[in-house]
PLY file of the C-alpha trace (Angstrom):
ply
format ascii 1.0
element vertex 592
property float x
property float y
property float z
element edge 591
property int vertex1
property int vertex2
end_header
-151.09 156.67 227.54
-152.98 153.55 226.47
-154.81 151.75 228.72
-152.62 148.49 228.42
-149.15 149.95 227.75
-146.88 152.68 229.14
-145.04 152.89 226.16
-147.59 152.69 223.14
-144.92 152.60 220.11
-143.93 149.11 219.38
-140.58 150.48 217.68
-139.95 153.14 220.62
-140.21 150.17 223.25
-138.08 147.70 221.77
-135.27 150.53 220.69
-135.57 151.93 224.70
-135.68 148.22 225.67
-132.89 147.44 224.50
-130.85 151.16 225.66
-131.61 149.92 228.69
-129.14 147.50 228.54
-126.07 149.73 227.99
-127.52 151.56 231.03
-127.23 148.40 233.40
-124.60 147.07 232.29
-121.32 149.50 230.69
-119.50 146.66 229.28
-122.36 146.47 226.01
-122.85 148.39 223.21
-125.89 149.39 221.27
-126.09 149.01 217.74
-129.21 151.00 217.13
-129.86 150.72 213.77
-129.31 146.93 213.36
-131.10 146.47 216.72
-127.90 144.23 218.18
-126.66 144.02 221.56
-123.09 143.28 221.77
-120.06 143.35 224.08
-116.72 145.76 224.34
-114.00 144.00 223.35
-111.93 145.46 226.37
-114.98 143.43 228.40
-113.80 139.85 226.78
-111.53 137.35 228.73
-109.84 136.06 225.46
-110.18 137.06 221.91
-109.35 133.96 220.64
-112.92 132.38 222.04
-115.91 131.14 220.06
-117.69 133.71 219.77
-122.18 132.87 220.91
-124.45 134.91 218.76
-128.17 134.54 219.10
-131.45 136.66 218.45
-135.04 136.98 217.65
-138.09 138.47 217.50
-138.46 141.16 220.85
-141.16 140.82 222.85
-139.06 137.62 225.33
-137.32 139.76 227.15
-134.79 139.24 229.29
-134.68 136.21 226.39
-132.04 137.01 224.01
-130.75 140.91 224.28
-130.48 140.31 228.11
-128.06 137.12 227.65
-125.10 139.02 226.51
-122.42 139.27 228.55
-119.16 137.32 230.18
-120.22 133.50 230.42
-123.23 133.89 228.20
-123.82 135.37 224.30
-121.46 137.66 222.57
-124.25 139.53 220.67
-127.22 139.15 220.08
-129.29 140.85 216.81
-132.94 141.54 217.50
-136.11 141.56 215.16
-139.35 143.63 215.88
-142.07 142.35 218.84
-142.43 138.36 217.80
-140.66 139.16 214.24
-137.20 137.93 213.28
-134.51 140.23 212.80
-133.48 140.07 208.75
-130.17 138.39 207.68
-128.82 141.58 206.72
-129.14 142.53 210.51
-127.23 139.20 211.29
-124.75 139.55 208.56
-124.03 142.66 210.04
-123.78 141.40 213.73
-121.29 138.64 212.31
-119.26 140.68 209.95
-118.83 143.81 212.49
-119.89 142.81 215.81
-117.73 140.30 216.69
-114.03 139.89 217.57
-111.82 138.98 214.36
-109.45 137.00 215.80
-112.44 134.55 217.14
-111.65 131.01 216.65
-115.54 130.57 215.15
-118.94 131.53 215.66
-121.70 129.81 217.43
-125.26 130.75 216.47
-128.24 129.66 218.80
-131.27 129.82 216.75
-134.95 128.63 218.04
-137.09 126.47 215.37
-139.41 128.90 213.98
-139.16 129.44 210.16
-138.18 133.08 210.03
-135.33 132.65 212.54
-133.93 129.37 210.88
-133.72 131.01 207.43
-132.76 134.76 208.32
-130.40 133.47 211.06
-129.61 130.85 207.97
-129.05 133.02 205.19
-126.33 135.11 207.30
-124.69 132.36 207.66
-124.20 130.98 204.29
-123.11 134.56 203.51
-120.29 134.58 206.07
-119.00 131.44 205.23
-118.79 132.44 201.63
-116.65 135.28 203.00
-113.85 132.70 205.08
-115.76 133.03 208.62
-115.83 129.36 210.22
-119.62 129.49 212.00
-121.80 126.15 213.06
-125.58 126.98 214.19
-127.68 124.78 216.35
-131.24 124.86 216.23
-133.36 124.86 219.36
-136.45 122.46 219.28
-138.27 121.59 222.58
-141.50 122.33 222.75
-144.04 119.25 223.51
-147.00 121.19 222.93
-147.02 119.86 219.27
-146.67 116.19 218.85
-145.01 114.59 216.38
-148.07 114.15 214.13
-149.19 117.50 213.40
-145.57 119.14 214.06
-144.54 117.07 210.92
-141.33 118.21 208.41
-141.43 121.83 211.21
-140.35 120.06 214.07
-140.64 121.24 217.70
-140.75 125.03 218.65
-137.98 126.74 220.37
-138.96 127.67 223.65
-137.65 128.39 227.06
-135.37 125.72 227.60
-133.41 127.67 224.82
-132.06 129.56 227.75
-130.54 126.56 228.97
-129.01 125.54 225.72
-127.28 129.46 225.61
-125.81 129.10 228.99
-124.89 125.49 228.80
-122.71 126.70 225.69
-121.81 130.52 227.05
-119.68 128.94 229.68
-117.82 126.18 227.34
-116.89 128.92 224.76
-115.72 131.08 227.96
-113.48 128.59 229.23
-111.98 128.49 225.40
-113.26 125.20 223.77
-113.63 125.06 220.82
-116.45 125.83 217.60
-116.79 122.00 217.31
-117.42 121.10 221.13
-119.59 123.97 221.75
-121.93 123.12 218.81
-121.45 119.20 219.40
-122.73 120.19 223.57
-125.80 122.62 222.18
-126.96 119.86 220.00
-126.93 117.41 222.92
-128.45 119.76 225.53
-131.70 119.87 222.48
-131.74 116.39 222.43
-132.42 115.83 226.14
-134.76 118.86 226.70
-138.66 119.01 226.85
-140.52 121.86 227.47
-144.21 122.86 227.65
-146.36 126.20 228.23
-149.64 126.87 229.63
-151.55 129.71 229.86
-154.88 131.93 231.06
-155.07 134.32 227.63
-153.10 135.99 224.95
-150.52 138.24 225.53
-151.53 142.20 224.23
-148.72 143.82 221.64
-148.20 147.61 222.54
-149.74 149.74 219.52
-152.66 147.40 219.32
-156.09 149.00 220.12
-157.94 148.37 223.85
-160.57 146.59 222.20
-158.19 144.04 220.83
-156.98 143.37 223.99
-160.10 143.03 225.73
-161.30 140.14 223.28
-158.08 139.20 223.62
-158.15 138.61 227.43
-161.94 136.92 226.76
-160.64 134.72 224.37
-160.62 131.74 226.53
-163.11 132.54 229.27
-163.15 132.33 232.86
-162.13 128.97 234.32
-159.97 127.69 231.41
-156.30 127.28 230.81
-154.67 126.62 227.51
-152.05 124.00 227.47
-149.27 124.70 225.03
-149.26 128.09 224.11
-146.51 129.16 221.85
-144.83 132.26 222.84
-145.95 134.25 220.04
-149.45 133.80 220.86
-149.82 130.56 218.80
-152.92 128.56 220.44
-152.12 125.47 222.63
-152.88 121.80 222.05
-155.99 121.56 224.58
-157.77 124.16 226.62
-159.24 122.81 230.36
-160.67 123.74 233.17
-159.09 122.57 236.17
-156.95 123.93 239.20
-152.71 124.51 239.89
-152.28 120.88 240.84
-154.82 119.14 238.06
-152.71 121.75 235.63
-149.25 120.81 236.50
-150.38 116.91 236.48
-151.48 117.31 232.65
-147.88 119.10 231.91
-145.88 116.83 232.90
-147.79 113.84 231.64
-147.18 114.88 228.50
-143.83 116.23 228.74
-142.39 112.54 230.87
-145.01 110.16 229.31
-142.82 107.64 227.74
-146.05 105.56 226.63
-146.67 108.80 224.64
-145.30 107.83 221.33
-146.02 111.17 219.26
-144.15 113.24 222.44
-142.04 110.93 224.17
-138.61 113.15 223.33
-136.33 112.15 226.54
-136.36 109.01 228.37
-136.04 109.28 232.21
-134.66 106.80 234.18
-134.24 106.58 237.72
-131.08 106.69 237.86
-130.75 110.30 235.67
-130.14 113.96 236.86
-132.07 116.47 235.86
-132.40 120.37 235.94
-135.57 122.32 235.88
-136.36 125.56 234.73
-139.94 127.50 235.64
-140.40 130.18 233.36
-142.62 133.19 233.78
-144.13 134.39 230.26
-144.48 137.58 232.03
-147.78 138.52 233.62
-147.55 135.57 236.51
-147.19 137.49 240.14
-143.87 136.22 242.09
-146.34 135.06 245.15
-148.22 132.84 242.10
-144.71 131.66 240.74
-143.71 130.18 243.77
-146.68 128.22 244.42
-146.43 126.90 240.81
-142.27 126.14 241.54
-143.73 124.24 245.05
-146.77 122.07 242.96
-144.36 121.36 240.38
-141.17 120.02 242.59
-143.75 117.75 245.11
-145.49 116.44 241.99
-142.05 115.03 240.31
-140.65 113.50 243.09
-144.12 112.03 244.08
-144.90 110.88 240.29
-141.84 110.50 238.77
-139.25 109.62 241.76
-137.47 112.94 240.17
-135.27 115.13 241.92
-133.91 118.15 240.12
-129.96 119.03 241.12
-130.81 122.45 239.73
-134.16 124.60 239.76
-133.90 128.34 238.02
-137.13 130.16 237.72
-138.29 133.64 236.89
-139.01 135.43 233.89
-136.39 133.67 231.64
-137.89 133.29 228.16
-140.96 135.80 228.56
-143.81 136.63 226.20
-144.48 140.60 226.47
-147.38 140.52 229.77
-148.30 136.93 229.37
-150.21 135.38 232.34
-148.51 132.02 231.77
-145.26 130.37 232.50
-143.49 127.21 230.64
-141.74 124.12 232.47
-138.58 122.88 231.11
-136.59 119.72 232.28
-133.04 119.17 230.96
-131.70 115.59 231.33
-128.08 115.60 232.50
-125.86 113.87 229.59
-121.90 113.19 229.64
-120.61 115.94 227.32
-117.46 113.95 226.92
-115.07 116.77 228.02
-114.20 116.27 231.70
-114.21 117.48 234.76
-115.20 121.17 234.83
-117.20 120.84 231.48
-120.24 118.81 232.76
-123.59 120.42 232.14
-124.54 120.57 235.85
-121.10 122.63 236.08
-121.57 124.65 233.00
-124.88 125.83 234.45
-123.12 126.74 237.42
-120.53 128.48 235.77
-120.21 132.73 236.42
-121.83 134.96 234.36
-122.50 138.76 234.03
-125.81 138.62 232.22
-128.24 140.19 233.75
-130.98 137.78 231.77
-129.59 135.18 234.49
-130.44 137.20 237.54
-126.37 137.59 237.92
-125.02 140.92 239.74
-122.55 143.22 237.52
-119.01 142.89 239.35
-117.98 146.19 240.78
-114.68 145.74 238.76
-116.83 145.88 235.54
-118.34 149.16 236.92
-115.16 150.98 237.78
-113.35 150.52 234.60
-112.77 152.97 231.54
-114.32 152.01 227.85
-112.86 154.18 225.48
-115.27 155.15 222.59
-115.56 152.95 219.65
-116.10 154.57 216.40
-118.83 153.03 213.93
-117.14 150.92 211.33
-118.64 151.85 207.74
-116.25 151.32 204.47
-116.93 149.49 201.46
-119.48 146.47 201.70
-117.85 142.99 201.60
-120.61 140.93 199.43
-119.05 142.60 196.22
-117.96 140.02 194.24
-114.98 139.56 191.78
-116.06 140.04 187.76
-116.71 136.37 186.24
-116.32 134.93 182.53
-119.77 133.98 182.57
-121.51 136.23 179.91
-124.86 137.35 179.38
-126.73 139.88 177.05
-127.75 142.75 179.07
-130.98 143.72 176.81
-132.04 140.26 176.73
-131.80 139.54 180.56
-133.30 143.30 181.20
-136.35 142.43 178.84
-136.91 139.06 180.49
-136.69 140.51 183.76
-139.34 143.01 182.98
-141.53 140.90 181.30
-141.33 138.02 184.95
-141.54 141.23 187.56
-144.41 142.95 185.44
-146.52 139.54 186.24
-145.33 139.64 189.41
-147.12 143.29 190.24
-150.26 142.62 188.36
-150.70 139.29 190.09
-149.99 141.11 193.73
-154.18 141.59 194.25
-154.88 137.63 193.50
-151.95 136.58 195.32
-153.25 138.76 198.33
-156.94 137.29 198.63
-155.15 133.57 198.23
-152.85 134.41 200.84
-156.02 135.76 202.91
-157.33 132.44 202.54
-155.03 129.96 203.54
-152.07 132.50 205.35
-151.49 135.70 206.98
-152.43 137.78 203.83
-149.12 139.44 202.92
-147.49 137.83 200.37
-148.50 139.10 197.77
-147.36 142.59 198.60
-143.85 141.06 199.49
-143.70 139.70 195.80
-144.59 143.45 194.64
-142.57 145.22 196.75
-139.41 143.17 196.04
-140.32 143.08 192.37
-141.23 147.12 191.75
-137.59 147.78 193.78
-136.19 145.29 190.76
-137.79 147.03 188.23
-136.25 150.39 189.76
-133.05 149.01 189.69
-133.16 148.36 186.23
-134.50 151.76 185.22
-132.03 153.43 186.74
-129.14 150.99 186.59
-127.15 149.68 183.61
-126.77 146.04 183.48
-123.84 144.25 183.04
-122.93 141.08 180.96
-121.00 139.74 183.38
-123.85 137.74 184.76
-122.77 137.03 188.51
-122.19 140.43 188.56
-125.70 141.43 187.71
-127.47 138.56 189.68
-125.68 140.04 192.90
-127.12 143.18 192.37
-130.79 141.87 192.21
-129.51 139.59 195.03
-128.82 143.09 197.35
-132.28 144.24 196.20
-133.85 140.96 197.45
-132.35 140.69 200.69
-133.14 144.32 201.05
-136.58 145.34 200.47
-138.29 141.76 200.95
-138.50 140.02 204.14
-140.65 137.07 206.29
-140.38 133.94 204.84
-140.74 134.09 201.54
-138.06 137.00 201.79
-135.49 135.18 203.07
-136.50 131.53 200.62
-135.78 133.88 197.92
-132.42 135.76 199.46
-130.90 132.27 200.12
-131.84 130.55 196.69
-130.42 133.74 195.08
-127.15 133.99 197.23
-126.60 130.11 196.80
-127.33 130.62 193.05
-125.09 133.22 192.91
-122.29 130.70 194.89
-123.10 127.97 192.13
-122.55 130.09 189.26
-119.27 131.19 190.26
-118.50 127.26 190.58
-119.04 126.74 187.29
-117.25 130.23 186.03
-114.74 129.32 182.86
-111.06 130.87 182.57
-112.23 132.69 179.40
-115.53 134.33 178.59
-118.08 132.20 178.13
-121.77 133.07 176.98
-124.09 131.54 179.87
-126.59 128.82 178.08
-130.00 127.26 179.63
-127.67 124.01 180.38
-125.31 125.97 182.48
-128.34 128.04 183.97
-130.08 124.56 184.83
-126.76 123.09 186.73
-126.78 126.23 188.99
-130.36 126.22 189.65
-130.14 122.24 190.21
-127.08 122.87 193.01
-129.02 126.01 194.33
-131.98 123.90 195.13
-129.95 120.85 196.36
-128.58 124.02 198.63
-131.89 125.44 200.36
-132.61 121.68 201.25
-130.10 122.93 204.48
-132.84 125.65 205.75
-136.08 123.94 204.91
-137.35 120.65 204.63
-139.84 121.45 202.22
-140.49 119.64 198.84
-142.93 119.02 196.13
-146.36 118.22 197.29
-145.98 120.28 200.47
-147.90 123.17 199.28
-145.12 125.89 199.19
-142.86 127.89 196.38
-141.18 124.44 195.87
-144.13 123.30 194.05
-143.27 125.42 191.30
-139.62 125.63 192.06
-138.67 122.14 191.56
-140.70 121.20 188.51
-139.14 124.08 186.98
-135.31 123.37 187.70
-136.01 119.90 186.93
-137.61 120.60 183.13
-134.99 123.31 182.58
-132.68 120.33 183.13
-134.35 118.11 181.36
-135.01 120.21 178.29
-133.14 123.70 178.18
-136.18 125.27 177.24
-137.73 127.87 179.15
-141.18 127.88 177.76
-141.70 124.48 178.72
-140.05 125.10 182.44
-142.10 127.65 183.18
-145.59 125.44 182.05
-144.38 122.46 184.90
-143.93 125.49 187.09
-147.35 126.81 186.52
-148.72 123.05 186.54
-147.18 122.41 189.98
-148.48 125.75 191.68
-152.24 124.87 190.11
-151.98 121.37 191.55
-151.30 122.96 195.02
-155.39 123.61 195.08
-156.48 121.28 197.40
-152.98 120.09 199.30
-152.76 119.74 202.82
-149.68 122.21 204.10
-146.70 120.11 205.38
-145.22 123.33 206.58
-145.90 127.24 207.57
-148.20 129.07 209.38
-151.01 126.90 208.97
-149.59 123.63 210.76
-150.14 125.11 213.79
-153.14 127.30 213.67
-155.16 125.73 210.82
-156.87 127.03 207.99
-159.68 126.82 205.45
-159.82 127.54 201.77
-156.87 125.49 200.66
-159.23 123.18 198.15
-160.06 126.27 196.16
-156.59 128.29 196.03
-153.16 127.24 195.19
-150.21 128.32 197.59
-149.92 131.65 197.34
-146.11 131.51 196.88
-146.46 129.02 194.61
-148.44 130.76 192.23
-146.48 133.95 192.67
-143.59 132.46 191.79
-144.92 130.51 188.60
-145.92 134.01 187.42
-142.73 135.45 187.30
-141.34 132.80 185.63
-144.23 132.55 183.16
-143.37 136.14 182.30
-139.75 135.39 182.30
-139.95 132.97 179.79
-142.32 135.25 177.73
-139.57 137.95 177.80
-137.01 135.75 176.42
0 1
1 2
2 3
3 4
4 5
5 6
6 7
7 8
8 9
9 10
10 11
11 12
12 13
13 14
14 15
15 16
16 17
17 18
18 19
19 20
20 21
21 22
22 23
23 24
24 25
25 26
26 27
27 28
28 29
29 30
30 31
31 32
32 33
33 34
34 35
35 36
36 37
37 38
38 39
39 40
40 41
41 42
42 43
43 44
44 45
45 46
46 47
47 48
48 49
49 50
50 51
51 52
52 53
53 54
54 55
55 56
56 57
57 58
58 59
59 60
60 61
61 62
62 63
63 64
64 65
65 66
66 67
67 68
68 69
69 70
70 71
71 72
72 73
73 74
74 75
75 76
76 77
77 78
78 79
79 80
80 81
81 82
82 83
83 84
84 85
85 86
86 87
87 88
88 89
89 90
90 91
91 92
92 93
93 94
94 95
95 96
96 97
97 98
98 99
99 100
100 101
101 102
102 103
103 104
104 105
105 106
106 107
107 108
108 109
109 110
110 111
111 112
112 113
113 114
114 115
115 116
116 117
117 118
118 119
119 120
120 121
121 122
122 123
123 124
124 125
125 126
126 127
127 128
128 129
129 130
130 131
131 132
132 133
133 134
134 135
135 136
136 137
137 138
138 139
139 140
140 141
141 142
142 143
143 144
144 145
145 146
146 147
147 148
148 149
149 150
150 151
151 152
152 153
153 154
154 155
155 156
156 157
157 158
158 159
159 160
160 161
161 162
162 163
163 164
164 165
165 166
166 167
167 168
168 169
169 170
170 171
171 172
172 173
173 174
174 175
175 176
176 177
177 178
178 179
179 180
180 181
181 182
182 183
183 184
184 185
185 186
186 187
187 188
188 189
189 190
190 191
191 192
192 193
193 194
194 195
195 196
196 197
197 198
198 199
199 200
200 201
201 202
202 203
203 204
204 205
205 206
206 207
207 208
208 209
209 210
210 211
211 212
212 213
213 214
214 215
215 216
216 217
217 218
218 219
219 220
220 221
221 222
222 223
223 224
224 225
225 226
226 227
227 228
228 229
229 230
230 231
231 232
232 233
233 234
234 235
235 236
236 237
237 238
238 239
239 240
240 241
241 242
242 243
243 244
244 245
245 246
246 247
247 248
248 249
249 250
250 251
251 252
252 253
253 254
254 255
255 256
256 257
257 258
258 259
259 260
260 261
261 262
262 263
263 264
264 265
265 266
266 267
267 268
268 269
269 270
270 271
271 272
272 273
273 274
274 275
275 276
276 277
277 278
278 279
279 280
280 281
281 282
282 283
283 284
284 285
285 286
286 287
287 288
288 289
289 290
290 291
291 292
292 293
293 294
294 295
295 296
296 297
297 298
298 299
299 300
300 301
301 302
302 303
303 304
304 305
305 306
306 307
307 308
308 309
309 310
310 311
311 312
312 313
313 314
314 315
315 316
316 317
317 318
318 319
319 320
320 321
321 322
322 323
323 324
324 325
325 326
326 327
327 328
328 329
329 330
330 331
331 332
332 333
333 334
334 335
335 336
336 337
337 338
338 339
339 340
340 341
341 342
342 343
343 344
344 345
345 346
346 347
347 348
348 349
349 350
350 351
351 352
352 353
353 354
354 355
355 356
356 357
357 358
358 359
359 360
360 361
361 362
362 363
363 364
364 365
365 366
366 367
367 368
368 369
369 370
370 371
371 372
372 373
373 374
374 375
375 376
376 377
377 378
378 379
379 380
380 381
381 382
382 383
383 384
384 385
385 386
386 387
387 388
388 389
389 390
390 391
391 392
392 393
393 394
394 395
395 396
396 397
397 398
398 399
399 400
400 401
401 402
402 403
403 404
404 405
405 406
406 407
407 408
408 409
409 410
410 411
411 412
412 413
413 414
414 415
415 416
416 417
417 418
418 419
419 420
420 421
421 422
422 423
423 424
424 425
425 426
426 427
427 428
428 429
429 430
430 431
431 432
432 433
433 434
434 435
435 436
436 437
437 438
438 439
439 440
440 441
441 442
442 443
443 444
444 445
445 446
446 447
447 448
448 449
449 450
450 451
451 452
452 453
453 454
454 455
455 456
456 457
457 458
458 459
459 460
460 461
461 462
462 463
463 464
464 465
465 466
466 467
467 468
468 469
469 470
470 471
471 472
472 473
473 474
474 475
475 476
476 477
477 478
478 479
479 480
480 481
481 482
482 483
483 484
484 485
485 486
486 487
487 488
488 489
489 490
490 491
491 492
492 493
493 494
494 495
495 496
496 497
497 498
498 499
499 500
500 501
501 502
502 503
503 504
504 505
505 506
506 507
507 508
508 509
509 510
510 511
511 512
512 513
513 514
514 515
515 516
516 517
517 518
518 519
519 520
520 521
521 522
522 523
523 524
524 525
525 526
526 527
527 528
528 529
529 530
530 531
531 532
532 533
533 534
534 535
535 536
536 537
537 538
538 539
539 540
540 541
541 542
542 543
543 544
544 545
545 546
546 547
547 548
548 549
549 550
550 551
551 552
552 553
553 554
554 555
555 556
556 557
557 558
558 559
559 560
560 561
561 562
562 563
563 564
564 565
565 566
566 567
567 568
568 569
569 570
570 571
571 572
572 573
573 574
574 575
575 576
576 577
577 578
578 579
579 580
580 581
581 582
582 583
583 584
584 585
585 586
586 587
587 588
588 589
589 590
590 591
């Protein structure tokens, strides 16, 4: 047994985790090997509701997986500890998972890249199959003003709880997809929230002496102030007591003269709720000491009365000795009486994430067994007119994913640079389970047909970021080729290849706002599409592509990893993905 953890296994703890659940309450089911929680449908009130489907990385619990239930979530699809779950895990959730005689689907995502593309990606795939879905995004952190959160945004943190239950209770009382996502959107846009804590949390698996320079990290005395949940550093780090702490927090979370985090106005005259979130490692006794400093420092400060105050261990982060203050403005949701926010907050609920007690009628009654659906997949696609030569596009592909794997080592030590060192073997891995596929499959000339299976390959065997920019560009490619299909056979040109690629990009602009000069993939994505437009020559497609990634060498990042924890080394490397992806299509246009 390690000295930190009773469970050492990250996998084993997150799979028992989330058992457990089944165990306390008999009205969910357990969808082990997609890691969602989801509810009978003997144990809805109407099948006809929107459905609420959320998710994320493990590691928050009772945040997420402990939200399903009557009044709250309707699943909820779960990554790895402080890892998104993949979009085929979400696909799944929405295609299987859910009720099909829902009037829509609500999906609650936080703002951290992985979770807006996966959760993203799904989505773009269910819609192409007929489902009607709408997905809010939860930004509310003040930690990380405007400034230096730039194109990002604010984090999701625990005031996402609040936007869940806010919209929980309005698809349980049967409004519909429109409302509920119309109400989520304006519970984010009055909601600031703000973390602070004494050290990093400790992952299970991870060695003792990790954890012990872990727990030094800050030293005795200090307090970081806006620690992410996923042990991002904070914004300042001080050294003062409860009541100096709680004065800094809520100066920056109600500072209106505070132009880069000034979010939500208060007035006098406005309601509010709070929420006082444990991360997980603060002691009850401590929690309600912090809950007492907090309430007699709004009302003294800021003439601020909460109508509602929730705390506990809402939103956690694994053992973290921290907690997070959220404050919800009250706004009209424009539906009446019975549908306010105050009311929706105080509407029932069966999840036991929101410290509710399991009614004994739920306990007494029978679930029949319900057999795992499997059958044919539903991405396949109908055959197009859209024609291609299969030993051209198998030579080209070879000749792109060959690069690809003999540029894995430099992309590695660029990615060690300026990232967290892995993209390079995401690239290889994706590209080496292409390059199977083509061994051992024959390629069509229908080329939709044969996109989709590289597509299925992609979404498969890469994942993180980069996985899921590539899974949506292909998927939407895929969407914009059919668009443009003929009603006889057609041979596919550069000019027709150019369109798709121009819509595809136009496309990903939903998921990320990131664009040339921002030192990612785009760099060489864009130029690309935009020369292949231009001139219908590969060749000279693939040079802007390699000229954009070179010119990443010395950009700033406008987005990823590094806007919130820094980095060195970006004058002497290009973006990793960048270059990555100029290789492939260097060798792609070599192949041709």
């Amino acid at each position: 047994m390690s000295a930190k953890h009773f469970v050492v296994d990250p996998t084993s703890a997150v799979l028992s985790s989330l058992h457990s659940l089944t165990l306390t309450n008999p009205s969910l089911l357990f969808d082990e090997s997609n890691k969602i929680i989801y509810r009978h449908l003997s144990s809805l009130s109407s099948v006809r509701n929107v459905s609420l489907v959320s998710g994320g990385g493990s590691g928050h619990e009772p945040g997420f997986s402990a939200f399903v239930g009557n009044g709250l979530l309707t699943a909820c699809v779960c990554g790895t500890i402080f890892a998104s779950p993949s979009a085929e895990q979400i696909r799944k959730c929405l295609l299987h998972r859910l009720p099909a005689d829902s009037q829509g689907t609500l999906i609650i995502a936080t703002n951290y890249t992985g979770d807006v593309l996966n959760f993203g990606m799904a989505v773009e795939k269910a819609r192409a199959m007929g489902k009607k879905i709408a997905m809010v995004v939860v930004g509310d952190d003040v930690g990380v003003g405007r400034k230096k959160s730039g194109k990002v945004g604010r984090r999701g943190l625990s005031g996402t709880a609040l936007v869940i239950k806010i919209c929980g209770a309005l698809a349980e009382s049967g409004v519909g997809l429109e409302d509920c996502s119309r109400v989520g959107s304006l519970v984010v846009e009055n909601l600031v929230s703000l973390g602070a804590s004494l050290s990093r949390v400790h992952v299970p698996g991870r060695a003792v002496k990790e954890a012990k320079e872990e727990e030094e990290r800050l030293g005795p005395g200090l307090v970081e102030i806006g620690m992410g949940v996923h042990n991002e550093p904070g914004c300042e780090k001080v050294a003062t007591d409860l009541p100096g702490l709680v004065h800094k927090m809520l100066a920056q979370m109600l500072d209106i003269g505070d132009e880069d985090r000034a979010y939500v106005k208060l007035e006098t005259s406005d309601q509010t709720v709070l929420l006082v979130n444990n991360f997980g490692g603060v002691s009850n006794l401590e929690l309600g000491a912090i809950i007492t400093e907090v309430i007699v420092q709004l009302e003294r400060d800021y003439n601020v009365k909460p109508r509602r105050i929730i705390a506990g261990t809402i939103f956690g982060s694994l053992n973290g000795p921290g907690f997070g203050l959220s404050l919800l403005k009250l706004a009209d949701t424009g539906l009446g009486r019975g549908k306010s926010m105050l009311e929706l907050l105080d509407a029932p609920t069966e999840a036991t994430g929101w410290s509710a007690t399991i009614k004994c009628e739920t306990w007494e009654k029978r679930y029949e067994t319900i057999a795992e659906r499997t059958g044919v997949d539903e991405s396949e696609l109908k055959r197009s007119n859209l024609k291609i030569e299969p030993e051209v596009l198998e030579k080209a592909l070879k000749s792109g994913l060959g690069r690809i794997i003999a540029a894995e080592s430099e992309v590695t030590r660029f990615d060690s640079i300026v990232g967290d060192g892995d993209c390079g073997i995401g690239l290889k891995r994706g590209a080496e389970a292409i390059l199977d596929m083509l061994t051992n499959t024959d390629i069509s000339d229908d080329a939709i047909a044969s996109l989709e299976k590289i597509v299925q390959i992609v979404e498969t065997n890469m994942d993180g970021t980069s996985g899921a920019l590539y899974a949506i560009f292909l998927n939407s490619l895929t969407h914009s080729l059919r668009s443009l299909d003929n009603s006889s056979a057609t041979s596919i040109t550069p000019a027709i290849w150019a369109k798709a690629l121009a819509l595809s990009l136009e496309a990903m602009g939903k998921y990320t706002p990131a664009q040339p000069g921002d030192r990612t993939l785009m760099d060489a994505l864009y130029p690309f599409v935009k020369v292949l437009q231009k001139t219908s020559n590969v060749k000279e497609a693939a040079d802007a592509a390699k000229k954009g990634a070179d010119e990443t060498k010395g950009m700033k990042a406008s987005l990823g990893r590094s806007v919130y924890v820094g980095g060195k080394g970006y004058e002497e490397v290009p973006d990793p993905g960048a270059h990555g992806l100029s290789e492939f299509l260097t060798g792609l246009a070599e192949g041709l």
